[in-house]
DOROMI-415789 format. One record per atom (N, C-alpha, C): x, y, z; residue in three letters; atom name. Coordinates in Angstrom, 2 decimals. Last residue first. Layout:
N
> u_v_w_miza_lumti
> X_Y_Z_ala_CA
...
***
This chain:
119
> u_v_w_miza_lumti
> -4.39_-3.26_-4.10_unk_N
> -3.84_-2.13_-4.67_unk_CA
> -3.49_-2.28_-6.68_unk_C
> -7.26_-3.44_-1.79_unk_N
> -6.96_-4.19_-3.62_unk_CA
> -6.12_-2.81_-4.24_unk_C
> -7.27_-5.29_1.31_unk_N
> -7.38_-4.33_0.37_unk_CA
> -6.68_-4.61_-0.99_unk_C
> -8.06_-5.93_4.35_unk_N
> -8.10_-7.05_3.39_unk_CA
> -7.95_-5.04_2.42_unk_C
> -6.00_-6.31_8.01_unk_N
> -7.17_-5.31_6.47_unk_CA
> -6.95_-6.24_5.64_unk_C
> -6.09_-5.86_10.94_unk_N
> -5.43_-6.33_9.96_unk_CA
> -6.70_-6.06_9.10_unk_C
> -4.01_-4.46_13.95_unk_N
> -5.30_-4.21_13.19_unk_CA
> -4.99_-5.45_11.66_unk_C
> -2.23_-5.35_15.84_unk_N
> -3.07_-4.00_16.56_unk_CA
> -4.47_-4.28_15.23_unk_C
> -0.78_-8.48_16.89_unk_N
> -1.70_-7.85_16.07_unk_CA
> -2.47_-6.33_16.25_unk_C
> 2.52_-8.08_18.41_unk_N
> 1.00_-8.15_18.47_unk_CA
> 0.04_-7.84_17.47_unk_C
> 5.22_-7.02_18.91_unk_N
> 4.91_-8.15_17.90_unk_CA
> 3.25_-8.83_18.09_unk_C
> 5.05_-5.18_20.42_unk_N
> 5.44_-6.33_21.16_unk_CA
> 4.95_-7.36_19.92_unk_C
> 5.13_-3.11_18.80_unk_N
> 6.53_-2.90_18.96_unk_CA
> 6.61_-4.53_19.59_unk_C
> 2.43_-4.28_17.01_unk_N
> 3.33_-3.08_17.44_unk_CA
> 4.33_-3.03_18.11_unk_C
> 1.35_-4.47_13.00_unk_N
> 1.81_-5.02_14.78_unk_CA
> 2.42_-3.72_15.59_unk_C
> -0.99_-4.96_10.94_unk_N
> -0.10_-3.53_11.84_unk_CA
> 0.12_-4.63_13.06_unk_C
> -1.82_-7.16_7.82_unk_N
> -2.01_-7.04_9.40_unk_CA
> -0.70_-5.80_10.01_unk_C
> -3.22_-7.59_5.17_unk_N
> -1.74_-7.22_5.84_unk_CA
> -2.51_-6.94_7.45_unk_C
> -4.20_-9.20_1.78_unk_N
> -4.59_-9.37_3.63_unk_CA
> -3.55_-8.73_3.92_unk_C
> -4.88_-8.15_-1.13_unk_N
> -3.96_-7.91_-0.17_unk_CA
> -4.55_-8.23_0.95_unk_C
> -4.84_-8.00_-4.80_unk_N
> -5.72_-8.46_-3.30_unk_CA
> -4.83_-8.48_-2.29_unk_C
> -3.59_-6.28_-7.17_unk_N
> -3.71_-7.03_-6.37_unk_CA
> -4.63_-7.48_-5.07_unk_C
> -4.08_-5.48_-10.44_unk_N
> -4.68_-5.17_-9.61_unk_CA
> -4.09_-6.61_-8.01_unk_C
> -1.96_-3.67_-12.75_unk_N
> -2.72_-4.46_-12.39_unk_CA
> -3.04_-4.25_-10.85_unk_C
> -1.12_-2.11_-15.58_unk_N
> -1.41_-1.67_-14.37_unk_CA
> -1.75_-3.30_-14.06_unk_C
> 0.04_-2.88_-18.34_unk_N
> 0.54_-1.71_-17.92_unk_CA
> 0.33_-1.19_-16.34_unk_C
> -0.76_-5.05_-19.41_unk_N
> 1.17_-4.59_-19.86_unk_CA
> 1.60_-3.55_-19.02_unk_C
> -2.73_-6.59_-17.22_unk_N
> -2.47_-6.45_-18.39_unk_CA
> -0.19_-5.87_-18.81_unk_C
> -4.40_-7.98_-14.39_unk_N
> -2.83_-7.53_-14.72_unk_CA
> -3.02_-7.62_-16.90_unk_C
> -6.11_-8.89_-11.53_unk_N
> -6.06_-8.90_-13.29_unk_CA
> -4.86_-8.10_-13.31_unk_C
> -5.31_-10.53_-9.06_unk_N
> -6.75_-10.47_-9.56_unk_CA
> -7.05_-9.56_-10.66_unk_C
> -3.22_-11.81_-7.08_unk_N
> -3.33_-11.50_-8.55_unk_CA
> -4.50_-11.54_-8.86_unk_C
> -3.28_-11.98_-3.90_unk_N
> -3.44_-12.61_-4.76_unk_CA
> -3.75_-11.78_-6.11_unk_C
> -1.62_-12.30_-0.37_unk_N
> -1.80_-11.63_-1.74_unk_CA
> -2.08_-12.21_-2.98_unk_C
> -1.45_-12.38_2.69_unk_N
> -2.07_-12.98_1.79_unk_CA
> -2.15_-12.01_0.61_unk_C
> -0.28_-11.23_5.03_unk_N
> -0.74_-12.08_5.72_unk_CA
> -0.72_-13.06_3.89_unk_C
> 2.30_-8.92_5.10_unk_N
> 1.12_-9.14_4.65_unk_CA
> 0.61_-10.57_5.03_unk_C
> 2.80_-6.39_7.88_unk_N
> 3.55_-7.64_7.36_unk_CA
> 2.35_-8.22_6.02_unk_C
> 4.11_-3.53_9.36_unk_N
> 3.09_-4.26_8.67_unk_CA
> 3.77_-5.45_7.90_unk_C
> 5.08_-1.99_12.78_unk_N
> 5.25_-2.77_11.31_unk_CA
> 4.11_-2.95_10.51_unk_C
> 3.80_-0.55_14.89_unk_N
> 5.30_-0.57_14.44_unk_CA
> 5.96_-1.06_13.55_unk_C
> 1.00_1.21_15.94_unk_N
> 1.67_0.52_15.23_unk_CA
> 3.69_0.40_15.20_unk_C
> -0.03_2.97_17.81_unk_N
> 1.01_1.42_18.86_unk_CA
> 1.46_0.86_16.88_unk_C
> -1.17_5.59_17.37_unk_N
> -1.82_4.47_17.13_unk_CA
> -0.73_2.64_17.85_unk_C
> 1.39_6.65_16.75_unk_N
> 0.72_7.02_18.21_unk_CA
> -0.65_6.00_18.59_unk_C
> 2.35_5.46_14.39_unk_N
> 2.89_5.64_14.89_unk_CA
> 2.62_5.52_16.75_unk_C
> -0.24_6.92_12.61_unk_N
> -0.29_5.30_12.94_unk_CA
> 1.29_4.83_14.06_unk_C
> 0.89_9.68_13.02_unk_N
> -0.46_9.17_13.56_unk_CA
> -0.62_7.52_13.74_unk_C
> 3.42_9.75_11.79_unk_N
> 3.08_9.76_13.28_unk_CA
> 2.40_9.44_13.98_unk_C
> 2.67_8.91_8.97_unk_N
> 3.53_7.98_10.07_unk_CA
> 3.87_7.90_11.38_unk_C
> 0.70_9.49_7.40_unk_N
> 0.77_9.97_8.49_unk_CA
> 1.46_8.94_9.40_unk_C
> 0.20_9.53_3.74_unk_N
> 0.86_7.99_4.74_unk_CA
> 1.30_9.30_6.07_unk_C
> -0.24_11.70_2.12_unk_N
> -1.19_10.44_2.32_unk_CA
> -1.00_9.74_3.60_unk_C
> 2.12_12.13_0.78_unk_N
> 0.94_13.72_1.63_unk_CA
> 0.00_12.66_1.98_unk_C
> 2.91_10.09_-0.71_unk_N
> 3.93_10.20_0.88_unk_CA
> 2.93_11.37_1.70_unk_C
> 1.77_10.04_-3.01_unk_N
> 1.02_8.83_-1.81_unk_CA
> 1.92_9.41_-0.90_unk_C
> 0.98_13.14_-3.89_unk_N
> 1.34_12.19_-3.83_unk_CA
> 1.29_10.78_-2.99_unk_C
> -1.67_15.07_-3.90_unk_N
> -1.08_15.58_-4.96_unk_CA
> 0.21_14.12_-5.10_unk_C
> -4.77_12.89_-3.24_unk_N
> -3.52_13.43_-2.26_unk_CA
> -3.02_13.91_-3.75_unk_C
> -7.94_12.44_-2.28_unk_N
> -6.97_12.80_-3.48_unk_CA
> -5.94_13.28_-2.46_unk_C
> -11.01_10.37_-1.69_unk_N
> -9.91_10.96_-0.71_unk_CA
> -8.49_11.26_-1.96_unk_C
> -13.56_9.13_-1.47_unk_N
> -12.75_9.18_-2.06_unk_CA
> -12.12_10.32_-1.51_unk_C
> -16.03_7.25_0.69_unk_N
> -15.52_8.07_0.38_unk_CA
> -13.88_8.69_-0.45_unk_C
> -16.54_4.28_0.97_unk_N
> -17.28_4.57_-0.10_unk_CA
> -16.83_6.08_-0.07_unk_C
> -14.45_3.37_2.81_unk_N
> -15.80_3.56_3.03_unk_CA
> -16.78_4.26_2.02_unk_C
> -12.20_5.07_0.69_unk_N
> -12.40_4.30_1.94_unk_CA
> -13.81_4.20_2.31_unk_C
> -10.45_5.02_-1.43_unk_N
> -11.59_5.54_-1.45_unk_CA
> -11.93_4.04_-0.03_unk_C
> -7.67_7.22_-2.34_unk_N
> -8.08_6.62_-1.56_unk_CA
> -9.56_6.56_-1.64_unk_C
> -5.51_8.51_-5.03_unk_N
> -6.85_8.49_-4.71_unk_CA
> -7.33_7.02_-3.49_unk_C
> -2.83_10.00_-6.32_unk_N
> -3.30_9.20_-5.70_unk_CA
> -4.39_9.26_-4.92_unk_C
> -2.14_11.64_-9.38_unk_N
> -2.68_11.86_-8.08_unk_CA
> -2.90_10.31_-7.62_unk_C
> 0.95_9.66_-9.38_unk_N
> -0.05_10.90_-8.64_unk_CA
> -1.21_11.39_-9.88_unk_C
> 1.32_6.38_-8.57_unk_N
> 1.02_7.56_-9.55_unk_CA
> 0.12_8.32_-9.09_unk_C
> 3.92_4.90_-6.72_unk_N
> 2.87_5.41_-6.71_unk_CA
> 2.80_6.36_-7.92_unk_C
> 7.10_4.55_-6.12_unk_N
> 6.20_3.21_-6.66_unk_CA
> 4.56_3.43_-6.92_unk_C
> 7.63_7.37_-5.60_unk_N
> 8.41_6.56_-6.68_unk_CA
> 7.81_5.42_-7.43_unk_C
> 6.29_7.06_-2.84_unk_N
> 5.60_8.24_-4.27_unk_CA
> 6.65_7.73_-5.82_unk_C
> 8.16_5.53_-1.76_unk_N
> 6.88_5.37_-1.73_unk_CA
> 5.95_6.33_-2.92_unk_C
> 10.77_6.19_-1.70_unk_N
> 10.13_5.23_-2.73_unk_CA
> 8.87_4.46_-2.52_unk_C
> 9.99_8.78_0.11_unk_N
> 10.77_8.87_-1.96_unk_CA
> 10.34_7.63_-2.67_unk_C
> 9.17_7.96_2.34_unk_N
> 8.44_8.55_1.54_unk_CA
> 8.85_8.36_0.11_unk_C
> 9.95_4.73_4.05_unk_N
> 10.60_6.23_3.44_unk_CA
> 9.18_6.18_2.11_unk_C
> 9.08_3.66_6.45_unk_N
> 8.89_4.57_6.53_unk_CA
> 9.75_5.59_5.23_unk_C
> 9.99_0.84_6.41_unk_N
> 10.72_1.91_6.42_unk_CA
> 10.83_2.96_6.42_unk_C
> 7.34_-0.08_5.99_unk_N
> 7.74_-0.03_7.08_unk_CA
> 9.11_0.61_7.33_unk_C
> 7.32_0.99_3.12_unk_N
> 6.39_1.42_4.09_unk_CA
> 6.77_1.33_5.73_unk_C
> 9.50_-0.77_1.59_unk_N
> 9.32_0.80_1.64_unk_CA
> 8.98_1.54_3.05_unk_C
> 8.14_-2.96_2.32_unk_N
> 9.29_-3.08_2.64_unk_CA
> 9.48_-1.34_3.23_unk_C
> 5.43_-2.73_0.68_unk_N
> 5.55_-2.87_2.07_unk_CA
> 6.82_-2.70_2.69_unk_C
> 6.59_-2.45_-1.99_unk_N
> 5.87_-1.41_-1.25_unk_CA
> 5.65_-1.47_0.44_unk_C
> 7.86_-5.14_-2.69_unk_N
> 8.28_-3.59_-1.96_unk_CA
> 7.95_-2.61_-1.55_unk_C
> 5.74_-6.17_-2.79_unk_N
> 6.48_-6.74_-1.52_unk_CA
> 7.33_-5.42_-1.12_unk_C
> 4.36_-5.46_-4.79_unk_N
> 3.33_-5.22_-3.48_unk_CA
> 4.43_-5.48_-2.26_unk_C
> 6.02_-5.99_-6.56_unk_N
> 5.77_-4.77_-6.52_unk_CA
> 5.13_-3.89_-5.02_unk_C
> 6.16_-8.36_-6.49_unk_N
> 7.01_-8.09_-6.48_unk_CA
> 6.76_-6.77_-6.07_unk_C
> 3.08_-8.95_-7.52_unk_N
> 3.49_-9.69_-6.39_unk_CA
> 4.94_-8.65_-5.88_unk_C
> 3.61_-7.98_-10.62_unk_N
> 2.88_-6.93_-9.60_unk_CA
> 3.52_-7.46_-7.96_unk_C
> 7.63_-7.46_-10.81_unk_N
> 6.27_-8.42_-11.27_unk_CA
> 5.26_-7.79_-9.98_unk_C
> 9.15_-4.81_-12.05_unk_N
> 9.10_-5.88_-10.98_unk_CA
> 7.59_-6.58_-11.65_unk_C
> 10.68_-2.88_-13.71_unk_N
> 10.52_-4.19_-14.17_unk_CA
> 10.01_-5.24_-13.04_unk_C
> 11.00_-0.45_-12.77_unk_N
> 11.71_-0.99_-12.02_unk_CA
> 12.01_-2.71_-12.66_unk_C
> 9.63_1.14_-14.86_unk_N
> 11.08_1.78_-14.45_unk_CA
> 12.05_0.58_-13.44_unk_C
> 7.39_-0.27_-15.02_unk_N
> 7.91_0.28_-16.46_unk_CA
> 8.70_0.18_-15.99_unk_C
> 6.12_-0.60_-12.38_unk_N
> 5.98_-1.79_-13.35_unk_CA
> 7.87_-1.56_-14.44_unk_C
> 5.82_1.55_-11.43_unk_N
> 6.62_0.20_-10.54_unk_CA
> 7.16_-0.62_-12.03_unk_C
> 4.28_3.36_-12.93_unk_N
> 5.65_3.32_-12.30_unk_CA
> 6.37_2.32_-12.11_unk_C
> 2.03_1.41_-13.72_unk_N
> 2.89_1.99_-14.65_unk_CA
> 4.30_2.31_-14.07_unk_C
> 1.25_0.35_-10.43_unk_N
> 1.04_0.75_-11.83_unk_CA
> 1.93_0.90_-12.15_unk_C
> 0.70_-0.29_-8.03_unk_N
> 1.82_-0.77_-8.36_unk_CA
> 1.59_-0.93_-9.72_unk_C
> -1.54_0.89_-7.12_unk_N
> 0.00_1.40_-6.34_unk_CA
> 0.67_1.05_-7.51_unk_C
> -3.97_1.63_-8.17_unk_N
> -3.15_0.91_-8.76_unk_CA
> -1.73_1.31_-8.62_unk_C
> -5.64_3.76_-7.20_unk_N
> -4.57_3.98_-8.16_unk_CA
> -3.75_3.39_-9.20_unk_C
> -7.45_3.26_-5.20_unk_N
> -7.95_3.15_-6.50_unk_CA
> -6.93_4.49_-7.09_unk_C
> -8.03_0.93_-2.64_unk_N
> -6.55_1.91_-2.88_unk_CA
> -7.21_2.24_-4.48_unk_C
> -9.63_0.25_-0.43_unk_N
> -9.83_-0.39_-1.72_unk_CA
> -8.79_1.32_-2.18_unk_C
> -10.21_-1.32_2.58_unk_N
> -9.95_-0.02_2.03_unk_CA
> -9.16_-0.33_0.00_unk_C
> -12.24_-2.92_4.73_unk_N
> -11.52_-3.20_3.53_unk_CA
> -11.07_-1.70_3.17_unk_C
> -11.23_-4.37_8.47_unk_N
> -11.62_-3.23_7.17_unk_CA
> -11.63_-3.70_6.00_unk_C
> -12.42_-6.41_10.86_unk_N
> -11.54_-6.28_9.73_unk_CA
> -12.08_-5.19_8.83_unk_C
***
């Protein structure tokens, strides 16, 4: 299992202000988004710059869609993501933070990978 620790706060200020969703709410559409593969309301529910810091290395994109390689996890057998587990771990007026289990399946509804991460 990975952890990859997202340090933007996907479901900041954007999500929050323009759409009114609750963070939980926020994390559901982001996944929805994701397996839909659309970019617009993926950088829509994201604040740029967006910063990945994976393995203790930090990683800047100008938006989260120059980020998400849908071919590469694509050629990888993925074909969905589902979340397994999400939990509220602080939230003020303006950003908060979620905990996330999600697991990648692939076209035969199989586990290919599953992650624990804090958007």
């Amino acid at each position: 299992m990975r952890f990859i620790a997202l340090m933007l706060l996907l479901v900041g200020v954007n999500t929050f202000a323009d759409n009114h969703l609750s963070p939980m709410m926020a994390i559901e559409h982001y996944f929805s988004s994701f397996n839909k593969e659309d970019r617009d309301a993926l950088n829509q529910a994201a604040d740029s710059p967006f910063i990945f810091v994976i393995g203790g290395e930090p990683n800047s994109y100008d938006r989260y869609g120059d980020a998400v390689d849908f071919e590469r996890l694509k050629a990888s057998g993925w074909s969905y993501s589902l979340i397994n587990s999400k939990e509220l771990i602080y939230a003020d007026d303006l950003t908060a933070a979620v905990r996330v289990n999600f697991s990648r399946f692939n076209e035969s509804d199989a586990v290919i990978s599953t992650t624990d991460s804090v958007y």
